[in-house]
C-alpha positions in Angstrom: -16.9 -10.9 -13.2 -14.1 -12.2 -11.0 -10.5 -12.8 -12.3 -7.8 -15.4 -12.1 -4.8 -13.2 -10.2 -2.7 -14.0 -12.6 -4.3 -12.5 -15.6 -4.4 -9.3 -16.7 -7.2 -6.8 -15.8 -9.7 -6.2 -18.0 -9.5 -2.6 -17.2 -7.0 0.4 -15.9 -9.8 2.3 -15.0 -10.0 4.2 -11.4 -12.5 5.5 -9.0 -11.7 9.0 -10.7 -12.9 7.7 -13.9 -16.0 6.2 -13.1 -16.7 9.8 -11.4 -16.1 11.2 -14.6 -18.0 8.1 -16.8 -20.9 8.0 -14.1 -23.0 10.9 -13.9 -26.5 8.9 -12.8 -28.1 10.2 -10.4 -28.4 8.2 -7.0 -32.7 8.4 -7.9 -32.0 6.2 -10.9 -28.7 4.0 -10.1 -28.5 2.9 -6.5 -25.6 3.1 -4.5 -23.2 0.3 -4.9 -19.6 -0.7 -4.1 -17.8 1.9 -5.8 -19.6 5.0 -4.2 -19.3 3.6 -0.8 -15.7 3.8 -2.0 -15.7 7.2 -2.9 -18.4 8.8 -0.2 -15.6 6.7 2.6 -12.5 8.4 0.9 -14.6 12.0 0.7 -14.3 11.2 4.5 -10.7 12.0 4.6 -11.6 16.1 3.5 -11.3 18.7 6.4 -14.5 20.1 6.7 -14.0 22.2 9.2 -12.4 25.1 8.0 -15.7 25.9 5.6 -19.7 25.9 6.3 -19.9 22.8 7.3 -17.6 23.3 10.0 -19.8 26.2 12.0 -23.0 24.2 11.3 -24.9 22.4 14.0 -25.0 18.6 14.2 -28.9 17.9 12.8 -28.0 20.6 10.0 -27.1 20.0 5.9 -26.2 21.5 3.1 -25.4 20.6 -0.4 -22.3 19.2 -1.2 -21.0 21.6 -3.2 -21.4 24.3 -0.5 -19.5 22.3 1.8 -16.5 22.2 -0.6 -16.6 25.8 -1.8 -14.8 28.9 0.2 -12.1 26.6 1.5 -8.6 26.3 0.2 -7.4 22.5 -1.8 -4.7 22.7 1.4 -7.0 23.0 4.1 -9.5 20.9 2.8 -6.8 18.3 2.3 -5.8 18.6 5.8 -3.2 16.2 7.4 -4.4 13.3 5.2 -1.9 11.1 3.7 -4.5 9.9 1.6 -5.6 13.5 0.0 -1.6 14.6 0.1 -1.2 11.8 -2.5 -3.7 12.0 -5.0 -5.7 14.6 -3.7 -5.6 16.8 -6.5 -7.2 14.4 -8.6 -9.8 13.3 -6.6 -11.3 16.4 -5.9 -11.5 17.7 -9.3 -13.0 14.7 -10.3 -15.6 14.9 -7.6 -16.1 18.6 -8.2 -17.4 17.1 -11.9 -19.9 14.4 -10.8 -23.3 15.9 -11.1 -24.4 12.2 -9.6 -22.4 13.1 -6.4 -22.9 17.0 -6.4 -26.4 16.5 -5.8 -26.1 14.9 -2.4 -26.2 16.7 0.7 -24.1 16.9 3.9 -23.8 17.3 7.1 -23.1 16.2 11.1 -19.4 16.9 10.2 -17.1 15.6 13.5 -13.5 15.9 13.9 -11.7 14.8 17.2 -8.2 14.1 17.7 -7.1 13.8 21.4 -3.3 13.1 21.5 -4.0 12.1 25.2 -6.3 9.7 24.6 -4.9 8.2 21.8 -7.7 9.4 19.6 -8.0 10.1 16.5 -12.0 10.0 15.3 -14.0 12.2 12.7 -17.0 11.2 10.7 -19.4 13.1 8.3 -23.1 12.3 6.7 -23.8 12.5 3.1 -27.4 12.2 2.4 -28.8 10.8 -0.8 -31.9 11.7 -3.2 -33.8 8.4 -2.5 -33.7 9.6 1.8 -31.0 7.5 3.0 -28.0 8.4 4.9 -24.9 6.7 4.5 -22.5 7.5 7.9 -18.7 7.6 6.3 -15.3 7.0 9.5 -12.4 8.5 7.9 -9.4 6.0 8.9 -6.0 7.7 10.1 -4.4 10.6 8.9 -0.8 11.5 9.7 -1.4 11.9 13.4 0.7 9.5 15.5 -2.4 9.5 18.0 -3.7 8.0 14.9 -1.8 5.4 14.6 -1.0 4.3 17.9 -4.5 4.0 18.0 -4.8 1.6 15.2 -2.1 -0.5 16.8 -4.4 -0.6 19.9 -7.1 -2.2 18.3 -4.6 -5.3 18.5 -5.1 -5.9 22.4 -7.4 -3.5 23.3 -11.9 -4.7 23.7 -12.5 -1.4 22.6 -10.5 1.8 21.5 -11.8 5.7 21.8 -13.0 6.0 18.5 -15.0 2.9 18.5 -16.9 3.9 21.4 -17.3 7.2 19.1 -18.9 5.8 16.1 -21.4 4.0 18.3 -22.3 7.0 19.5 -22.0 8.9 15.9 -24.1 6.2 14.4 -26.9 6.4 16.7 -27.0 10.3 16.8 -26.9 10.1 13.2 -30.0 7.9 13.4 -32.1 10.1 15.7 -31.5 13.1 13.0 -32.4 11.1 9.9 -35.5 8.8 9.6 -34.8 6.4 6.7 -32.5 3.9 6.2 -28.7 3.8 6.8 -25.7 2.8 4.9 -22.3 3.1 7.6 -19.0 2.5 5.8 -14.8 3.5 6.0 -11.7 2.7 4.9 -8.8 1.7 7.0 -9.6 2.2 10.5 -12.6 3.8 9.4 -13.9 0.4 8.2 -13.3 -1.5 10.9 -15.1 1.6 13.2 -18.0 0.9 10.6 -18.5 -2.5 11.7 -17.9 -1.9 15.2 -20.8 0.8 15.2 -23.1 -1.4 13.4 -22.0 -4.3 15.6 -22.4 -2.8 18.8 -25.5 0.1 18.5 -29.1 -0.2 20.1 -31.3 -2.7 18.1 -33.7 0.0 17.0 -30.6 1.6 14.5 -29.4 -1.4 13.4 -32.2 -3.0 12.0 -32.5 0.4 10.2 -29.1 0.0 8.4 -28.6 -1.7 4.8 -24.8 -1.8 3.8 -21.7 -1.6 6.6 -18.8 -1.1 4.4 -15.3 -1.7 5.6 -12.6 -1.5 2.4 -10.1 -2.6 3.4 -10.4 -2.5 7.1 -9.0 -4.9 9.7 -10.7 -7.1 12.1 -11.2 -7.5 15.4 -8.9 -9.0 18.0 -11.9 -9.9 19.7 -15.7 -10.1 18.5 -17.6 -7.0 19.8 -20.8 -8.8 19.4 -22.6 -11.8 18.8 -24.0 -10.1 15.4 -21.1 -10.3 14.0 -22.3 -14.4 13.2 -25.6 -13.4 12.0 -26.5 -14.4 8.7 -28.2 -10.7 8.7 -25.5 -8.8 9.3 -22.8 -10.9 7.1 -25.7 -10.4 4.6 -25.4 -6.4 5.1 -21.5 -6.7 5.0 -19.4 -5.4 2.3 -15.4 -5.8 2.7 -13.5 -5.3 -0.3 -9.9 -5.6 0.0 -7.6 -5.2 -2.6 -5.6 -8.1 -3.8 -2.5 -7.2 -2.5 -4.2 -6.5 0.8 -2.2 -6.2 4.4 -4.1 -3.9 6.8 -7.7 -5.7 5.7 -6.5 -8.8 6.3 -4.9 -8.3 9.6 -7.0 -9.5 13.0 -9.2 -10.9 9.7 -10.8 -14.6 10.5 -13.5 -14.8 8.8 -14.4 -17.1 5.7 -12.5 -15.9 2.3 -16.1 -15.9 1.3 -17.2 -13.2 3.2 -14.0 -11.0 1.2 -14.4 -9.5 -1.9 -11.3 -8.6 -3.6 -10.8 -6.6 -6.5 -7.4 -5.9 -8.2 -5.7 -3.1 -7.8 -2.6 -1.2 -9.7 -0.9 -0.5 -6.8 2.5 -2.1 -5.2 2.4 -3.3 -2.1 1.3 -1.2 0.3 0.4 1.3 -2.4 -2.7 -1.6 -2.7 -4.3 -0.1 0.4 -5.0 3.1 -1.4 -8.5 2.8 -2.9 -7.6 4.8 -6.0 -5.7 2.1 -7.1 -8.7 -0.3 -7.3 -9.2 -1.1 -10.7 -12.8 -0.1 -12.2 -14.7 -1.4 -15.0 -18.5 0.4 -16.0 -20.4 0.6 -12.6 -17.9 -1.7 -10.3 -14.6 -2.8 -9.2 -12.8 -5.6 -11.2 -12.5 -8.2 -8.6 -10.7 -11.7 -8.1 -11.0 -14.6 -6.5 -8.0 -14.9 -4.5 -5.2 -12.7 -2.8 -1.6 -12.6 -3.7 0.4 -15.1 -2.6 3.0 -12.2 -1.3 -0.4 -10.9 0.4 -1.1 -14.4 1.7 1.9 -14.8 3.3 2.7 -11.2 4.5 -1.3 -11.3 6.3 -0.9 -15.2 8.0 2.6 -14.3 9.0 1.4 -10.9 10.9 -1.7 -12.1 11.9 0.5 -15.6 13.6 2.9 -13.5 15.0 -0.3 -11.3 16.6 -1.2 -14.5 18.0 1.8 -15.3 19.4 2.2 -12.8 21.9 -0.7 -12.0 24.4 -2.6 -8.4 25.0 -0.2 -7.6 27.3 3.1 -7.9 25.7 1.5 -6.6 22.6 0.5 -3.4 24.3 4.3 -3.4 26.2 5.4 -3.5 22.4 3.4 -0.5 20.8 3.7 1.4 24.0 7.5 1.2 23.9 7.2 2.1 20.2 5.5 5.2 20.3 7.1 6.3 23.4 10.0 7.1 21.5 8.1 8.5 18.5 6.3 11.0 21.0 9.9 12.4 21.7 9.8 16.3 21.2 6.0 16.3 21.2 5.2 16.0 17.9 1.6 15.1 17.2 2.0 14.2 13.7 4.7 12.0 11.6 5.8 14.8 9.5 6.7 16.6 13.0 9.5 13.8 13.5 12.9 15.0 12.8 14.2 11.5 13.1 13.4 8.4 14.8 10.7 7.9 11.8 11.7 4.8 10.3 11.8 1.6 11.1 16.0 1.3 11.4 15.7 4.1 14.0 12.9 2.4 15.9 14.8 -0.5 15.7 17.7 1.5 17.4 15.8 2.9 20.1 15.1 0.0 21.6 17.8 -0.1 23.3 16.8 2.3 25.6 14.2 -0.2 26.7 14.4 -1.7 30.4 16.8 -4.5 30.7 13.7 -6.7 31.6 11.4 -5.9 29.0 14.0 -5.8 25.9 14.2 -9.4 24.8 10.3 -9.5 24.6 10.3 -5.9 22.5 13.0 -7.2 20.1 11.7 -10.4 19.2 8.5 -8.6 18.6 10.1 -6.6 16.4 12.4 -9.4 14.9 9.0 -10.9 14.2 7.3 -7.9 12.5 10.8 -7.5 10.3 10.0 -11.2 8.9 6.9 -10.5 7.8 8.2 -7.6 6.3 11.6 -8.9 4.7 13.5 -6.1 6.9 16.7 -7.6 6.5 18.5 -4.6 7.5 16.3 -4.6 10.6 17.1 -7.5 11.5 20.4 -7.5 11.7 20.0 -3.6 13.7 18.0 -5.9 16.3 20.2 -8.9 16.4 22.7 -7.1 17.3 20.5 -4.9 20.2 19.5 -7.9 21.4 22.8 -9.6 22.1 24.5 -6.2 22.9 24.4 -7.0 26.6 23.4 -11.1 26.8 19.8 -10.3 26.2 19.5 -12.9 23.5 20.7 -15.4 26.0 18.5 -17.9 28.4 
């Protein structure tokens, strides 16, 4: 039942209780909301290192199998995600007889710095003979993240053309119906796969699950209208939500938002969102914080064109590539937003007063006072501000 924002919840349960409470199997209780939740976050485990890892592609095992002989620190990987609260999760996991009995397989890990790539996906197969396809969304890679900023000008990034393809091998391996889902990047590469694959695979697939994912700059298909696939689409966001609600157009009916314990951006982690029996505790409207944080990122987005956005990241991540670090826990500086801020300075003359009010615009959104002043003062540093 959905909530005014303002009250309180009517529970402080989490996705790790309900996979303690919740021991069903899949036969009996059918998958909803809150296991697309968790099989999308089991996403974010590093398979590779254990069985699953040295298996072919059309090849499963139980889940259990894939998760034993591998240490918590290597299963945990780069993940931001599992380096918070991964701990937790597992153990929990390890403890749900309804998930334990699933099976697994078609585990893909890619990162190519050089193409700005950062893709890996895994299958978990349930008792009743569907599949449900899970993205993992970034890790602590900075090819990661310069690919999520390039979903903001770009038709269509590496790892979008790599769940198509995921998707529909996934489909030739497995005969019966489909469930494809993510969270952050991975559920917006969820509904790019189900947008964009042949005909024969998507009218095999019954739930596309992006939690807290972020739209398109531009539509990758005409299905994306259909009342069949908005009928097929889940997005949950939490009610704080930033990253789900960027590039995000489409009718507030369309959302479902659940509240969340989290703090601002701490609301983008789904272990926050607030659980009571067999689903989340939703509301019917964002924050206004989120509200205004989204439409002023989203305006801003639309102020500047493909081109300059793409000059803008570009520059960004130039300077966080320094020293060739591949991920953000490489950097030994130039990891914040002050010292980005800085840096730009060493931008061309010509393209400057573009990347600082790009940047100027980014720190309103974000109430970067400190920021702004940093760039106000780049900017006029050599008559840059001036006409």
């Amino acid at each position: 039942m959905a909530q005014n924002e303002a009250s309180e919840p009517s529970s402080d349960k989490t996705l790790f209780d309900y996979l303690v409470d919740r021991q069903a199997s899949f036969a009996d209780e059918p998958l909803g909301d809150v296991d697309a939740t968790i099989l999308s976050y089991a996403s974010y485990l590093y398979f590779d290192q254990g069985t699953l890892g040295r298996m072919q592609p059309d090849e499963r095992i139980p889940l259990p199998v894939a998760l034993c002989g591998v240490t918590r620190a290597n299963l945990f990987g780069p993940s931001t995600l599992m380096r918070i609260d991964g701990e937790t999760f597992l153990t929990a996991f390890l403890q749900s007889s309804r998930f334990m009995q699933l099976e697994v397989g078609h585990y893909v890990d890619d990162l190519a710095p050089e193409q700005e790539k950062q893709f890996a996906a895994v299958t978990f197969y349930l008792p009743d003979g569907s599949a449900f396809v899970s993205f993992r969304g970034s890790d602590n890679s900075l090819a990661g993240w310069k690919e999520n900023f390039n979903l903001s000008f770009m038709d269509a990034v590496p790892s979008q053309l790599s769940a198509r393809a995921y998707l529909e091998a996934a489909a030739r391996m497995h005969a019966g119906k489909l469930y494809v889902g993510g969270h952050s990047k991975g559920g917006n590469l969820a509904e790019y796969a189900a947008l964009t694959c042949d005909d024969s695979v998507y009218q095999r697939i019954v739930g596309i699950y992006s939690l807290d994912g972020p739209g398109f700059a531009n539509q990758p298909s005409k299905r994306i209208g259909d009342e069949g696939y908005v009928a097929r689409l889940h997005k949950v966001v939490p009610e704080g939500s930033v990253f789900g609600m960027m590039m995000e157009y489409r009718p507030a009916g369309t959302l479902r938002i659940v509240r969340s314990s989290g703090v601002l951006f701490a609301q983008h982690v789904p272990s926050k969102w607030l659980v009571e029996e067999n689903d989340f505790v939703t509301t019917d409207r964002l924050t206004p914080d989120a509200d205004i944080i989204a439409g002023t990122v989203n305006t801003w987005a639309a102020t500047y064109g493909p081109e300059q956005r793409e000059l803008f990241f570009n520059v960004i991540f130039d300077v966080l590539r320094q020293g060739n670090g591949v991920y953000w826990s490489d950097r030994d500086g130039l990891d914040s937003m002050l010292d980005i801020a800085e840096a730009t300075a060493q931008v061309p003359h010509e393209m400057r007063r573009t990347v600082v009010e790009m940047l100027l615009g980014v720190a309103s959104a974000f109430g970067g006072q400190t920021v702004r002043r940093t760039l106000d003062g780049i900017s006029g540093s050599d008559g840059t501000s001036e006409d």
